[in-house]
C-alpha positions in Angstrom: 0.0 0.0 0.0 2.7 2.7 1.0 4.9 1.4 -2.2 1.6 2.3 -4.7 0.4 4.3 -2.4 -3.1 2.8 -2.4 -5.2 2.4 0.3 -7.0 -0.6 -0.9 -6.2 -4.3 -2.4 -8.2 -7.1 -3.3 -7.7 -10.7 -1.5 -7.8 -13.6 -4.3 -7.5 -17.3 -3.3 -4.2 -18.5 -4.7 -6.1 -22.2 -5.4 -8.7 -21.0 -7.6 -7.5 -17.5 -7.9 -11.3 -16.4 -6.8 -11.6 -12.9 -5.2 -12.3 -13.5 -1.1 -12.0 -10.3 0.1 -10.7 -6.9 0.2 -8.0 -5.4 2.7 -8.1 -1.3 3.9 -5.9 1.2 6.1 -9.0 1.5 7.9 -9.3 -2.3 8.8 -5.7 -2.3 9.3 -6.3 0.3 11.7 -9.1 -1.1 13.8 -7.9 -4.7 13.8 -4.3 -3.7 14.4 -5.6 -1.9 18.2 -8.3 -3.8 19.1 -8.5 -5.5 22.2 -8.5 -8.7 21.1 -5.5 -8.6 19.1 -3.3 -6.3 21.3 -1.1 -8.9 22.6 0.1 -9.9 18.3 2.5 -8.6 16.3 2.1 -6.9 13.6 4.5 -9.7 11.4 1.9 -12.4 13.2 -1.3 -11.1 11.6 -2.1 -13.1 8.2 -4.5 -11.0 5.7 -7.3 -13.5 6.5 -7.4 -11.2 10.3 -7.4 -7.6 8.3 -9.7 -8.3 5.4 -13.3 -7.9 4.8 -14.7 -10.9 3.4 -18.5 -9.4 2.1 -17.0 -7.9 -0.7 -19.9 -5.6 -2.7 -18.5 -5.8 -6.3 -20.0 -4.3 -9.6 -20.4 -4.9 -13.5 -18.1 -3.9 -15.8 -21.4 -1.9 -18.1 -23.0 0.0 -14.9 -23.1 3.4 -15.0 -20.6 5.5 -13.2 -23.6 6.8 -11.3 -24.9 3.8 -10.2 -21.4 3.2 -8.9 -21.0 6.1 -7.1 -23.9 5.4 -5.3 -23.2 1.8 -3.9 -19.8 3.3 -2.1 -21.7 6.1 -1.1 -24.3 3.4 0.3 -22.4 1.4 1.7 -19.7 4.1 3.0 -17.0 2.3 1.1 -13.8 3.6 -0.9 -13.8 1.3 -3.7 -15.5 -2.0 -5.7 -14.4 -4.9 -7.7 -15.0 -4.9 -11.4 -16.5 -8.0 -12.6 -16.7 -8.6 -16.8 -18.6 -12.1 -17.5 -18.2 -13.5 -14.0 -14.2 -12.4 -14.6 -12.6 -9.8 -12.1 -11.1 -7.3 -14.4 -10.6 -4.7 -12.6 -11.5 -2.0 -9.1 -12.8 1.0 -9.1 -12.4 3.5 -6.3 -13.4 7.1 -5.2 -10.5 8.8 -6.8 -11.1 7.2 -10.3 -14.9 9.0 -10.0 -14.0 11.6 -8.7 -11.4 12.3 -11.4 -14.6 13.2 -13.1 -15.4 16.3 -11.1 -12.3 18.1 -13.0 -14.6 19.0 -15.4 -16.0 22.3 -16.5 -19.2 21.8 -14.8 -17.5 21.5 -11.5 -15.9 25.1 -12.1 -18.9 27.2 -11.4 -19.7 24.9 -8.4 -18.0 25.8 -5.1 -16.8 24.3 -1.9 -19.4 26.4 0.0 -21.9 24.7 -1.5 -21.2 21.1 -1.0 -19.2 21.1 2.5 -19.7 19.5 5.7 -19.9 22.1 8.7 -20.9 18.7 11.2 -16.5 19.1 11.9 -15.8 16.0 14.2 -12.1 17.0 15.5 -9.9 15.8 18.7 -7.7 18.1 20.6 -3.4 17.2 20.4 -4.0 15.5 23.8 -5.7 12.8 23.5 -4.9 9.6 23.4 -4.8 8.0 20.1 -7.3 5.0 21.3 -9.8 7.7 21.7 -9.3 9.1 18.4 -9.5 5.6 17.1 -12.4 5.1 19.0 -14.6 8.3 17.5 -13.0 7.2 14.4 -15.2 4.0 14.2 -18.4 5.4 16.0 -18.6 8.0 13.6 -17.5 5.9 11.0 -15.4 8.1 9.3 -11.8 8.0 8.0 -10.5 11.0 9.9 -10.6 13.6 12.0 -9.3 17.4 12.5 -7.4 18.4 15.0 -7.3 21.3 17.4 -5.7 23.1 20.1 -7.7 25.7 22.1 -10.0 25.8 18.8 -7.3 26.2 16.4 -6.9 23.8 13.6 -3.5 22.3 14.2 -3.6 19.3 11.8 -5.7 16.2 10.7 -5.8 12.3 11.7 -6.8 9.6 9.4 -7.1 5.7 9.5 -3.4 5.6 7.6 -2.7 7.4 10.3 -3.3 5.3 13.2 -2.6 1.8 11.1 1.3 3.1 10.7 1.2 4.3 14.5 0.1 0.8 15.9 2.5 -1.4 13.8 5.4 0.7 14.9 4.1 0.7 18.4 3.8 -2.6 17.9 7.4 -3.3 16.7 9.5 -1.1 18.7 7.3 -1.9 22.5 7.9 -4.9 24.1 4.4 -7.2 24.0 4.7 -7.2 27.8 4.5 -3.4 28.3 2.2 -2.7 25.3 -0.9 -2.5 27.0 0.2 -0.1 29.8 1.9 2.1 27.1 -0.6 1.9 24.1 -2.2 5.1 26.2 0.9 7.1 26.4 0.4 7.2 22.6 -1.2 10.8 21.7 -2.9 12.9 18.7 -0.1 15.5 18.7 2.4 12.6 18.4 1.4 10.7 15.4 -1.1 13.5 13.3 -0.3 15.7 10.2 0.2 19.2 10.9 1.2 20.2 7.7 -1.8 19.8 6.3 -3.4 22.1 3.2 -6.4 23.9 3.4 -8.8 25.8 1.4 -11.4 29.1 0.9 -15.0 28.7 0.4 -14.7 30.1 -3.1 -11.9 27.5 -4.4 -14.4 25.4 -7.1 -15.5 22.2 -6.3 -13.0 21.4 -9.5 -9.8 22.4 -8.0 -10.8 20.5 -5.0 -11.0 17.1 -6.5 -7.9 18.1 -8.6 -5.6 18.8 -5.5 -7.0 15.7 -3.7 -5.9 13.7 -6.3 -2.4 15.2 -6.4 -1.7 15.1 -2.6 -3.3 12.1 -1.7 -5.7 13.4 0.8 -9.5 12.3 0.7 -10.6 15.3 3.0 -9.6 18.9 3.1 -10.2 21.5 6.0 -12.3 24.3 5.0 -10.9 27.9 6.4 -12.2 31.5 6.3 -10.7 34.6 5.7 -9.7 34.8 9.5 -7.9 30.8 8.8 -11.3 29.6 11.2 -12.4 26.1 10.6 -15.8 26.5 8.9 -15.9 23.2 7.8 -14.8 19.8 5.9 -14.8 18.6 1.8 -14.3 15.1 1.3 -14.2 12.9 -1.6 -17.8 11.6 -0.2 -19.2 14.9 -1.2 -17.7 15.0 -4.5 -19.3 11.9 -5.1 -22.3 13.1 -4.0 -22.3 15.9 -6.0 -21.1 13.9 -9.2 -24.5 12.4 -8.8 -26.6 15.2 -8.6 -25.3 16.9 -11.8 -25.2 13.8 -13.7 -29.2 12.5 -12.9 
């Protein structure tokens, strides 16, 4: 995943080469610091522990639409592409939202399609908290701030990087005393871009797809958190134009 920088791959049966499931950073992430597997290494866990085996999974001919609307349904970053009964293929948020680079999406702005609902976490806290929100809100990050500034961001890559090196460098015998000594402000991106109300819905999708990120911070004039743009809402908007 960090090689391709992906954040997805499909799980085939090497017997009869059959697709049985499909591994994420963000089941990476929760397996990785659950209770139940706190005590394993991270070079103990076999893909079979990480992977979701219920894998939704579409036809090659069905509309980009219709598409966008399963992962939206099923709050899910990507499907298999199935030709004949034959996987040929995945598609994923980024590949639709590639779409929304299009002159249609210049004269749409971030204003209009943002989320104000901001979930966020303060440097602080510990990063099983964070973890925890994480999967209540079932959401693949949250912002960060300190005495309501925005300070950074936290996402399920995030946390799945954090855990294996906690993992590697602690010995098993003092990782569950130490797992909450691990906080925000130590394992968050503070570097993080950010953008105006009036950058088009356009130049979002383009920048996400250059950077890598799948939400942005939205900021006013004053640099106040106002509110978030995620690749969800892209998608969301992609299927408003389009019906």
């Amino acid at each position: 995943m960090r090689k391709n920088k992906i954040s997805k791959l499909l799980v085939i049966n090497n017997n009869k080469k059959e697709l049985v499931g499909i591994v994420t950073e963000k089941g990476i992430a929760i397996k990785l610091s659950s209770s139940k597997y706190e005590s394993l290494p991270p070079s103990h866990f076999h893909i079979s522990t990480v992977m979701t085996k219920d894998v939704i999974s579409v036809e090659e001919n069905m509309s980009v639409i219709d598409v966008a609307q399963i992962l939206i349904d099923n709050n899910i970053g990507g499907v298999p592409v199935y030709s004949s009964n034959k996987l040929v293929g995945i598609v994923t948020k980024s590949d639709l939202i590639d779409t929304c680079k299009g002159k249609a999406y210049e004269r749409i702005f971030v204003e209009d399609v943002m989320n104000k609902d901001i979930i966020s976490v303060s440097t602080n806290d510990r990063l099983v908290h964070a973890r925890r929100l994480i999967l209540d809100s079932n959401i693949g990050r949250v912002l960060v701030k300190d005495e309501d500034e925005l300070v950074g961001i936290l996402t399920s890559k995030d946390i799945a990087n954090a855990f294996i090196t906690f993992k590697k460098k602690v010995p098993e015998s003092h990782q569950k005393a130490q797992i909450k000594n691990l906080l925000v402000n130590d394992i968050m991106t503070s570097n993080l871009e950010k953008i105006k109300l009036n950058t088009s819905t356009s130049e979002v999708a383009d920048k996400m797809l250059s950077i890598g990120f799948n939400g942005l911070p939205v900021v006013g004039d004053k640099n106040e958190l106002l509110g978030l743009i995620t690749k969800t809402d892209l998608l969301n908007l992609l299927i408003d134009l389009e019906k």
